[in-house]
C-alpha positions as CSV (number, residue, x, y, z in Angstrom):
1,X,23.5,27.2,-5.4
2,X,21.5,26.9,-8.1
3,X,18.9,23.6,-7.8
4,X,20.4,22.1,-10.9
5,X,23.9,21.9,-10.1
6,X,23.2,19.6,-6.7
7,X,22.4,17.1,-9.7
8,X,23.7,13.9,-9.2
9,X,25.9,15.2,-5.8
10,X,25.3,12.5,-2.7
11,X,23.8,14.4,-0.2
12,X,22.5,13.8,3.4
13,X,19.3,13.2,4.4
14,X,20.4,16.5,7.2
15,X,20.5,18.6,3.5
16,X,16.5,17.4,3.0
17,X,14.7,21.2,3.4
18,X,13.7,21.9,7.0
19,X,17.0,20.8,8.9
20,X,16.3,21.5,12.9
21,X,12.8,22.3,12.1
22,X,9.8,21.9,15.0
23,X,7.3,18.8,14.3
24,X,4.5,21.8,13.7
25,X,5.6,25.0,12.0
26,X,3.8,27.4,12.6
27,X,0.7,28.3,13.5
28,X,-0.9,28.3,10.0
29,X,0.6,25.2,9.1
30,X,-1.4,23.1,12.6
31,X,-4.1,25.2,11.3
32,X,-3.8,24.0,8.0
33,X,-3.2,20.2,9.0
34,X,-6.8,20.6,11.1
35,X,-8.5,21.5,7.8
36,X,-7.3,19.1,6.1
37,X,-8.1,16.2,8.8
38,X,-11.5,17.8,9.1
39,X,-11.7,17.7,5.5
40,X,-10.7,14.2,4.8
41,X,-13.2,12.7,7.6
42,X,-15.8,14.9,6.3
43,X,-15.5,13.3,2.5
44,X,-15.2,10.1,3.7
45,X,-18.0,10.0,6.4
46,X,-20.4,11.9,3.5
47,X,-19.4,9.2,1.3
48,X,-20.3,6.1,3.2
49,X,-23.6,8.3,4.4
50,X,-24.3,8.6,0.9
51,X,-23.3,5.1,-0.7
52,X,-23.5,2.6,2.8
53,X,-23.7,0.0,3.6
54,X,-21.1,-1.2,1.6
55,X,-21.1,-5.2,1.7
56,X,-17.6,-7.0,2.5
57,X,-16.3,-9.4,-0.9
58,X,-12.9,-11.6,-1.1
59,X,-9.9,-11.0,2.1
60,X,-12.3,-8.6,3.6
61,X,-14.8,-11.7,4.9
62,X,-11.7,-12.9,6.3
63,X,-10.2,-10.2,8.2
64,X,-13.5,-9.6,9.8
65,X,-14.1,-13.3,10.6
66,X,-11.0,-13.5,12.5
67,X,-11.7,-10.5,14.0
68,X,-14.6,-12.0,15.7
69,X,-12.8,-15.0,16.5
70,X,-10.5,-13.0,18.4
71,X,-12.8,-10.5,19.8
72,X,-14.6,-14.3,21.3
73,X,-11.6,-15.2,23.2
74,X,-10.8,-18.4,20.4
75,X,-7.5,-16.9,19.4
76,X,-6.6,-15.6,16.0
77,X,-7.1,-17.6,12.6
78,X,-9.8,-17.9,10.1
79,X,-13.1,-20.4,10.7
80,X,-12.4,-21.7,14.1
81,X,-9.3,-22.6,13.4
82,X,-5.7,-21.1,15.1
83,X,-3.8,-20.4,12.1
84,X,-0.8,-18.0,10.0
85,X,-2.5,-17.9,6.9
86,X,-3.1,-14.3,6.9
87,X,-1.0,-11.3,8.8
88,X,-2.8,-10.5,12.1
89,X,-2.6,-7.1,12.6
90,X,-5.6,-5.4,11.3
91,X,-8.0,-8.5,12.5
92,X,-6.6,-7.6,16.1
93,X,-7.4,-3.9,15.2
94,X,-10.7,-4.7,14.2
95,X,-11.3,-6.7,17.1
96,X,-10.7,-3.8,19.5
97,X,-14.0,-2.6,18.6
98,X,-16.3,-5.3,17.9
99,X,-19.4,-4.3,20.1
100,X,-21.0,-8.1,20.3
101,X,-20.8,-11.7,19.7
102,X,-21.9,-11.8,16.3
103,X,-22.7,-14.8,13.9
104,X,-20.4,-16.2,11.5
105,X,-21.3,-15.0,9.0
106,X,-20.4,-11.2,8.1
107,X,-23.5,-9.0,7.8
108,X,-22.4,-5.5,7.0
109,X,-25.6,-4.2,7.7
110,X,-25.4,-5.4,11.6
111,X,-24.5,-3.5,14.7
112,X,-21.1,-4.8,14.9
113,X,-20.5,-4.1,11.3
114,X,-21.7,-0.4,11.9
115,X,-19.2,-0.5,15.1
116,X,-16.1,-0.9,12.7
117,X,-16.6,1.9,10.5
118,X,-16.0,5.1,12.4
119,X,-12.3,3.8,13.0
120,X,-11.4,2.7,9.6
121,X,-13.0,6.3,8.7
122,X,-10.9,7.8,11.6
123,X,-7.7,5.5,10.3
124,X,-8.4,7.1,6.0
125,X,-8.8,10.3,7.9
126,X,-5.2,10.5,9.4
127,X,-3.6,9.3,6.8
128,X,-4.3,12.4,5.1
129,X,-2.8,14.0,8.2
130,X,0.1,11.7,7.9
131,X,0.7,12.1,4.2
132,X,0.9,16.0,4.9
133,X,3.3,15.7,7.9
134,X,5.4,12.8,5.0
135,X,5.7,16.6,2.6
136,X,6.8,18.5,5.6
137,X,9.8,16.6,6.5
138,X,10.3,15.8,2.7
139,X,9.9,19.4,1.5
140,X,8.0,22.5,3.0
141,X,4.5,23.3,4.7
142,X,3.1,24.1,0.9
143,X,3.9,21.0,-0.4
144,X,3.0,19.5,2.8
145,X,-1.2,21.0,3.4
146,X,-1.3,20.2,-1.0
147,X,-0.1,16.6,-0.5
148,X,-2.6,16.2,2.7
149,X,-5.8,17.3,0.1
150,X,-4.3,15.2,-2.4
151,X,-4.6,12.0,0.0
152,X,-8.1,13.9,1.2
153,X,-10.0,13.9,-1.8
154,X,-8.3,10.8,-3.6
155,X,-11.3,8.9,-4.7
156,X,-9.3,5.3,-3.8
157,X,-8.1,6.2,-0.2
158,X,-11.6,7.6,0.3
159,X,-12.9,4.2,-1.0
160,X,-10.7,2.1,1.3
161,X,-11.7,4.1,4.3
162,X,-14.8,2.0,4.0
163,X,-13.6,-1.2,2.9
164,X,-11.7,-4.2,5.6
165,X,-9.2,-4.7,3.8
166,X,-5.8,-4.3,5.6
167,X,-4.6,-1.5,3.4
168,X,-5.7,1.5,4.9
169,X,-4.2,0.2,8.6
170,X,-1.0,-0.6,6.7
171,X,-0.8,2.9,5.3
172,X,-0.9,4.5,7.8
173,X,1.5,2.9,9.8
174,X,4.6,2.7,6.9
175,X,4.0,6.2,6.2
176,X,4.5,6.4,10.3
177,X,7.3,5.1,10.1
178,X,9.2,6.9,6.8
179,X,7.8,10.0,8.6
180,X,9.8,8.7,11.8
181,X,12.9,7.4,10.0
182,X,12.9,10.3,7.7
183,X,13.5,12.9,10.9
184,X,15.8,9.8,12.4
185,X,18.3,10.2,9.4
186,X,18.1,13.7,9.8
187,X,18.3,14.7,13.7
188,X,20.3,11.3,14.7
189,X,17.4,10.8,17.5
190,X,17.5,7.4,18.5
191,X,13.8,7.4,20.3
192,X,13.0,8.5,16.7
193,X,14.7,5.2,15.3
194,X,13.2,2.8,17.5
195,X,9.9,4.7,16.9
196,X,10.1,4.1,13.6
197,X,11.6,0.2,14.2
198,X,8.4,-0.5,16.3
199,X,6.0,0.8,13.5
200,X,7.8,-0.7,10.8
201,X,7.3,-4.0,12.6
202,X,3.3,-3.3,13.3
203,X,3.3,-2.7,9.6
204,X,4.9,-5.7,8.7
205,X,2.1,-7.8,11.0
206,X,0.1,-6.0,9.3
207,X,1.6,-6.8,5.3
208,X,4.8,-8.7,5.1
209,X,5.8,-5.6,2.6
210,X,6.3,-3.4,5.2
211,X,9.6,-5.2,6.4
212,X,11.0,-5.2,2.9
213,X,10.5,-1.3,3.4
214,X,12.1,-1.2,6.5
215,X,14.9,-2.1,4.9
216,X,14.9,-0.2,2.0
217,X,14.7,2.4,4.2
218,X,17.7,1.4,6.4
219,X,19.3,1.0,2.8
220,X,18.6,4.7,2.2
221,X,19.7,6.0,5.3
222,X,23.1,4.5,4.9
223,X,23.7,4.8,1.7
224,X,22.8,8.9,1.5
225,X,24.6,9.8,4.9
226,X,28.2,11.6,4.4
227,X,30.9,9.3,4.7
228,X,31.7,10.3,8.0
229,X,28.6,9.8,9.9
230,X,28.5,6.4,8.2
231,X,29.5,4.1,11.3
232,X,26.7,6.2,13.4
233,X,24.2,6.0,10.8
234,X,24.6,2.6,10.7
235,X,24.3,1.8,14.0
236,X,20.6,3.6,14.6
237,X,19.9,2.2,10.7
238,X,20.2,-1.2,12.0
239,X,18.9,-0.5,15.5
240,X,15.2,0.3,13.5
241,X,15.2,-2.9,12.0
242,X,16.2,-5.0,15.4
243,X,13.0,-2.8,17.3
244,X,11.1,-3.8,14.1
245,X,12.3,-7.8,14.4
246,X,11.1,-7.3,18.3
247,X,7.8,-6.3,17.1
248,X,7.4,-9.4,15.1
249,X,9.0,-12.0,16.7
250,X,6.4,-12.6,19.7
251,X,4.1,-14.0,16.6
252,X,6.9,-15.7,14.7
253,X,7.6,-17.8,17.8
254,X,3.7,-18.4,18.4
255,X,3.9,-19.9,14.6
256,X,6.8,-21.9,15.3
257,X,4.7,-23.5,18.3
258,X,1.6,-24.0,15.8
259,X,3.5,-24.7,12.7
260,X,6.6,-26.4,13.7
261,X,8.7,-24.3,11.1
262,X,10.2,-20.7,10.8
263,X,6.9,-17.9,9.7
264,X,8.1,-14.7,10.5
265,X,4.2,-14.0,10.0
266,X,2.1,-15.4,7.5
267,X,1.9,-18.8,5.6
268,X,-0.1,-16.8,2.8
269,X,2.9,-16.0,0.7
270,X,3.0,-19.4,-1.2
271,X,-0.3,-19.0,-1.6
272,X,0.0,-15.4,-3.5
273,X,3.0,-17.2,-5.7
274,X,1.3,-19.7,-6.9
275,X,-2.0,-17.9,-7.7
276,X,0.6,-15.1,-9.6
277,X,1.7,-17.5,-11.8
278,X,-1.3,-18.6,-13.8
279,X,0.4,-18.0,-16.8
280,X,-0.7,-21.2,-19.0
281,X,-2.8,-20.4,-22.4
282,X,-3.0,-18.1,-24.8
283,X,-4.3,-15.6,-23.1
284,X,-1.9,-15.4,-20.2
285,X,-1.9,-11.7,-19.8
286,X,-5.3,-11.8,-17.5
287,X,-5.6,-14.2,-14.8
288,X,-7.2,-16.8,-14.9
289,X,-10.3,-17.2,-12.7
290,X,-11.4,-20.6,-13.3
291,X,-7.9,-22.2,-13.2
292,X,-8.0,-19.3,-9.2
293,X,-11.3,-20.8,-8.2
294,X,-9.9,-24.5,-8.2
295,X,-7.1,-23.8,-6.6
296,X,-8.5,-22.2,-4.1
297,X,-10.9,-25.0,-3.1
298,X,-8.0,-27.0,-3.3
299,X,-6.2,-25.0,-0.8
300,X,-9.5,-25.2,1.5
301,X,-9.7,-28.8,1.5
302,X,-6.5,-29.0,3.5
303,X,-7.3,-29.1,7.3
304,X,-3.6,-29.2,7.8
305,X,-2.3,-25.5,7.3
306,X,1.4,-27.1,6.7
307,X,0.3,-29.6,4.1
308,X,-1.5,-26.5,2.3
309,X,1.7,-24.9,1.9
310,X,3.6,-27.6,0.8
311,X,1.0,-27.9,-2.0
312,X,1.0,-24.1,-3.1
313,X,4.8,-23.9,-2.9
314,X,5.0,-27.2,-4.9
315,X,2.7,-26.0,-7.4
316,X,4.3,-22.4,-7.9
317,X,7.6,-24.1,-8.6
318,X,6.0,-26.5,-10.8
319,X,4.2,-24.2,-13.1
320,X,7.4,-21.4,-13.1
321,X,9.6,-24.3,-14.0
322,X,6.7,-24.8,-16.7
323,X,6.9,-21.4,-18.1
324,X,10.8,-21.2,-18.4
325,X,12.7,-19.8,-20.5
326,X,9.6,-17.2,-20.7
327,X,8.5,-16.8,-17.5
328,X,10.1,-13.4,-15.9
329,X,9.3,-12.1,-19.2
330,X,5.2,-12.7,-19.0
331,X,5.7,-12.0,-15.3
332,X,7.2,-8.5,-16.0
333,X,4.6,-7.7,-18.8
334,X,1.7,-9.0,-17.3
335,X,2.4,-7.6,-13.5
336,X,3.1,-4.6,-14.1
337,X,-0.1,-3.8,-15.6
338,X,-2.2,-5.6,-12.9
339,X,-0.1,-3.0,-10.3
340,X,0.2,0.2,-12.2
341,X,-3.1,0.1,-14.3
342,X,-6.0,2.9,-13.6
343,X,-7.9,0.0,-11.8
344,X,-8.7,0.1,-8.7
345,X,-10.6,-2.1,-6.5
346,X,-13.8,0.3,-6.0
347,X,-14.7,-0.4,-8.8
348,X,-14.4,-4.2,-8.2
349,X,-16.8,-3.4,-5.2
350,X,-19.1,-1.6,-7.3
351,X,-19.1,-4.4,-10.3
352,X,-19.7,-6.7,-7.5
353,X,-22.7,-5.1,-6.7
354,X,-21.3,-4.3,-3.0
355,X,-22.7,-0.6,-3.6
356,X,-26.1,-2.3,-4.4
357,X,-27.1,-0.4,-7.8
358,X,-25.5,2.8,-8.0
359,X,-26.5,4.8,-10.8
360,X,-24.8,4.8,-14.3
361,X,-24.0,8.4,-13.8
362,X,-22.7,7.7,-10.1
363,X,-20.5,5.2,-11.7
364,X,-19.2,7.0,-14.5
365,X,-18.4,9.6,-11.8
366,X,-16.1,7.9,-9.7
367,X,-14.3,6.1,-13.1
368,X,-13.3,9.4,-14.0
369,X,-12.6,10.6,-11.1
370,X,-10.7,8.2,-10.1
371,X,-8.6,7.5,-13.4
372,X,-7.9,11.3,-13.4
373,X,-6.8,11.6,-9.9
374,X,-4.4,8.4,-10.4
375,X,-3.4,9.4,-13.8
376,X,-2.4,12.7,-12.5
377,X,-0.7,12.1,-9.4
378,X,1.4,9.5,-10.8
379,X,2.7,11.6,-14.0
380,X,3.1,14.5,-11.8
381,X,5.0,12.4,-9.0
382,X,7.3,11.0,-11.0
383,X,8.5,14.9,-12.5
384,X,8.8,15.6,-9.3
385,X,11.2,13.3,-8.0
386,X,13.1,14.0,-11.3
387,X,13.4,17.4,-10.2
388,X,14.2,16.9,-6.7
389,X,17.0,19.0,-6.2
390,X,19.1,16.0,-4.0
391,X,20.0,11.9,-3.8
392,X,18.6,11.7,-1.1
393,X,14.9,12.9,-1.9
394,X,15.4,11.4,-5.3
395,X,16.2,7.5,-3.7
396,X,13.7,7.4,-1.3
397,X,10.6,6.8,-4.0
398,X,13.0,4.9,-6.2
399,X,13.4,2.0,-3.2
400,X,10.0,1.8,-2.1
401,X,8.8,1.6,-5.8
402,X,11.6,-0.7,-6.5
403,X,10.4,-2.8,-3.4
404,X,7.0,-3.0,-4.5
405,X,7.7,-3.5,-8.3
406,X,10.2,-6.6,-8.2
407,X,8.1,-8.5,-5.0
408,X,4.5,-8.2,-7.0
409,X,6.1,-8.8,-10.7
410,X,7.8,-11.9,-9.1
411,X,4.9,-12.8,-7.4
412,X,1.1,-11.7,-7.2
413,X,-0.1,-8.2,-8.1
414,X,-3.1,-6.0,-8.3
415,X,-4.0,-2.5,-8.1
416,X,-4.0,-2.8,-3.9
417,X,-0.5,-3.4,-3.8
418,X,0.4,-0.3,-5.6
419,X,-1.0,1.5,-2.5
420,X,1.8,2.4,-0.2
421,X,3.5,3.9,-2.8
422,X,0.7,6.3,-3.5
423,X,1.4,8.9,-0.4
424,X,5.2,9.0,-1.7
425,X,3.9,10.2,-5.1
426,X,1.1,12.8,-3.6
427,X,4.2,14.4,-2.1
428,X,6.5,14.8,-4.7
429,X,3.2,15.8,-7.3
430,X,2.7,18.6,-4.4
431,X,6.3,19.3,-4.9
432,X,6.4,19.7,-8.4
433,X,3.4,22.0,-8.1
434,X,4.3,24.3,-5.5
435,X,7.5,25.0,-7.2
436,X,5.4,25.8,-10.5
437,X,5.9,22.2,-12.5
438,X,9.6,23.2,-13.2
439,X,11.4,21.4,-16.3
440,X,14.6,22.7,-16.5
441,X,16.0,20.9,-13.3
442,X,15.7,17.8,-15.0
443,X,19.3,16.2,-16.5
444,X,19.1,14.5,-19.6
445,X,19.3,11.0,-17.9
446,X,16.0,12.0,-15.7
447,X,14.1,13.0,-18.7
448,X,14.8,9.5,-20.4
449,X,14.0,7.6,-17.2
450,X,10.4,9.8,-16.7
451,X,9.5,9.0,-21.0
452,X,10.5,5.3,-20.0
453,X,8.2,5.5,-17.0
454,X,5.6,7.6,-18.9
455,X,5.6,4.9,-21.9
456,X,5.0,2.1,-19.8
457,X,2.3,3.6,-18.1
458,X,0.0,5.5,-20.8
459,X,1.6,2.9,-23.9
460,X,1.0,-0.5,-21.7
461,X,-0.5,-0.2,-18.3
462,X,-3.7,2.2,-19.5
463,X,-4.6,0.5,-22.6
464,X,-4.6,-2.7,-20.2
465,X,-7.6,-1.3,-18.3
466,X,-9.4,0.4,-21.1
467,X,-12.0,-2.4,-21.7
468,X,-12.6,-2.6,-18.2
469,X,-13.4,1.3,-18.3
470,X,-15.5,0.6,-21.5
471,X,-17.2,-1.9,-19.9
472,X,-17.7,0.1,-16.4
473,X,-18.8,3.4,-18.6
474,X,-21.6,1.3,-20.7
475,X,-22.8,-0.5,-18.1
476,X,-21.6,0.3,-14.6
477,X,-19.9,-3.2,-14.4
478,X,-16.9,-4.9,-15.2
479,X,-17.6,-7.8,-18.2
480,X,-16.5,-10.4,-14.9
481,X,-17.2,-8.6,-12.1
482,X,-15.9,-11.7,-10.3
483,X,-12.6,-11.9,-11.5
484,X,-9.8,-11.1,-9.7
């Protein structure tokens, strides 16, 4: 059958290529997998060799402080204090290999700085691996080992395999997990389910995001299995988000002790709704950072983590209420530029002078680099789920981008939240290119929906970043290298 007429047929995920297929096949393809760890650790350690130490800026000082506070014995939270504000995961992560007792105050330049490094290196470094193993079960070993070098030499992942932010630890557990699910749907394994449950839910401590995905991706499984499987499907579909629920709900009860109310894991979302909805002035397509600043000292003032939130929540609702009837409107228009512009947040370390004082040419370098490399893997990714020759490898991008588009647009957004997307696209760009950037696959109703996208992206959200890039080309900062 020819690729073209399984258009617009509801398949199951058992008719994603490589039905019954080994974890590993073949020997060239391990062999191909080791290159391409070896690869990816070898960028990313050359890179921090070259450009470290790298000093921490914004979440990142958090993350680490409560890393310490853990790692001391004085429970999780931020400043001394046992608190929800912020998901736990990757401070507990961190902890696990803090080599001392070191002082408040972050030094990136001290041992126990220097003692983070080599996992978050080691964590950039498999999710390459991971990304590769996401193609094979998606498509075939080619698309697979091209995907892997994709998420090798991708100038932003090799960035974050330096930085503390959470990202790089949630990335490589969802894409875990849709790897796990993914072979779930197919075999009907249920160790493979509650696999995928249990990292779904480390993922969500991790970013609350991750449990939205979890169910987009129970969503998926039902919705593209043949009728007749469908009670079955269910069952395991469901049984992945209860092992995911398990993971999380050890912490949600700890916050119920500390807070007195229901936080399945952070307190932090409030927070992110009302800061996303600084929409007041004329120039309410940037954020802005004064109106951020005071808000945030506001925030800190509060001793009492619940009274914080009642003030962020009552604030959002406040200033939405405000902004009606215009308000999903400059929400849509403004947030999807801050998550699908070329930005990225090296290059809010480097205008933060994080990187010290790289050289103009150094930092005209990695803007190109990395505005090519996005530009590029996005346009090709989305032709290459347009061309998927099934629903079910067509839906699976379609959710998680869905996911990630509506909860930042609603509420905060920045290039970082784009992120767990990204793997999804570098396999389905490695798709289109192994199979020779095909056209004639797509339907009429694909082509519109890939100019739409297309439109949006080089007719909104690059034109949004140009005078950053300006400004980064000419000088080697942003024009605010502290905004946000």
């Amino acid at each position: 059958m020819e690729p073209s007429e399984l258009d617009g047929q509801q398949l199951s995920p058992s008719d994603i290529t490589g039905v019954g297929r080994p974890w590993l096949a073949g020997r060239g393809f391990v062999l191909g997998l080791l290159v391409v760890a070896i690869l990816s650790l070898g960028v990313r350690f050359g890179v921090y060799w070259a450009a470290g130490p790298v000093d921490l800026t914004g979440d990142e000082v958090r993350y680490v402080r409560a890393a310490k506070q853990v790692r001391q014995g004085d429970g999780y939270g931020v400043g001394g204090t046992r608190d929800a504000r912020w998901p736990p995961a990757h401070s507990f992560f961190l902890s696990l290999f803090l080599t001392e007792s070191p002082s408040s105050a972050p030094d990136f330049r001290s041992l126990d700085s220097r003692s983070l490094i080599g996992p978050q290196l080691a964590l950039g470094a498999l999710l390459a691996v991971l990304t590769a193993l996401l193609g094979h079960v998606l498509f075939d070993s080619k698309t697979a080992l091209l995907a892997g070098l994709l998420a090798a030499l991708y100038p932003t992942f090799v960035g974050y395999s330096h930085y503390f932010w959470s990202e790089t630890l949630l990335l490589v557990l969802t894409t875990a997990a849709l790897i796990l699910a993914i072979r779930a749907a197919r075999n009907h394994r249920l160790l493979e389910a509650v696999l995928a449950g249990l990292l779904f839910g480390a993922a969500g401590l991790t970013r609350e995001i991750a449990l939205l995905l979890a169910v987009g991706m129970a969503i998926w499984w039902i919705v593209t299995v043949p009728r007749i499987d469908r009670r079955r499907d269910t069952a395991r579909a469901l049984l992945m988000l209860a092992c995911a629920g398990i993971v999380i709900l050890p912490w949600t009860a700890r916050n119920f002790r500390l807070l007195d109310r229901f936080v399945p894991v952070s307190t932090v979302f409030w927070m992110g709704m009302r800061e996303g909805n600084t929409l007041q002035g004329e120039n309410w397509l940037r954020p802005d950072r004064q109106q951020l600043t005071s808000f945030r000292a506001q925030m800190a003032s509060f001793s009492d983590e619940r009274r914080g939130v009642e003030f962020a929540r009552g604030e959002a609702l406040e200033l939405i209420q405000a902004e009606q009837p215009t308000w999903i409107f400059k929400k849509l228009v403004r947030n999807s530029a801050l998550l699908f512009s070329p930005d990225s947040f090296v290059f809010k370390k480097v205008s933060r002078g994080c990187y010290g004082e790289p050289a103009l040419w150094a930092v005209r370098l990695v803007l190109v680099s990395a505005l090519l490399a996005y530009l590029g893997i996005v346009v090709a990714g989305l032709f290459g789920i347009a061309t998927s020759p099934d629903l079910a490898r067509r839906l699976l991008p379609a959710l998680v981008l869905g996911i990630i588009a509506v909860v930042h647009i609603l509420a905060q957004a920045s290039s970082r939240y784009r992120l767990p997307l990204m793997p999804l696209l570098m396999v389905y760009a490695a798709a289109w290119a192994t199979a020779g950037f095909p056209l004639r696959r797509l339907s009429r109703r694909s082509l519109v929906a890939c100019l739409l996208c297309l439109a949006i992206l080089l007719g909104w959200c690059v034109p949004y970043f140009w005078n950053d890039a300006l400004a980064l080309w000419g000088s080697g900062t942003y024009s605010d290298p502290w905004r946000p």
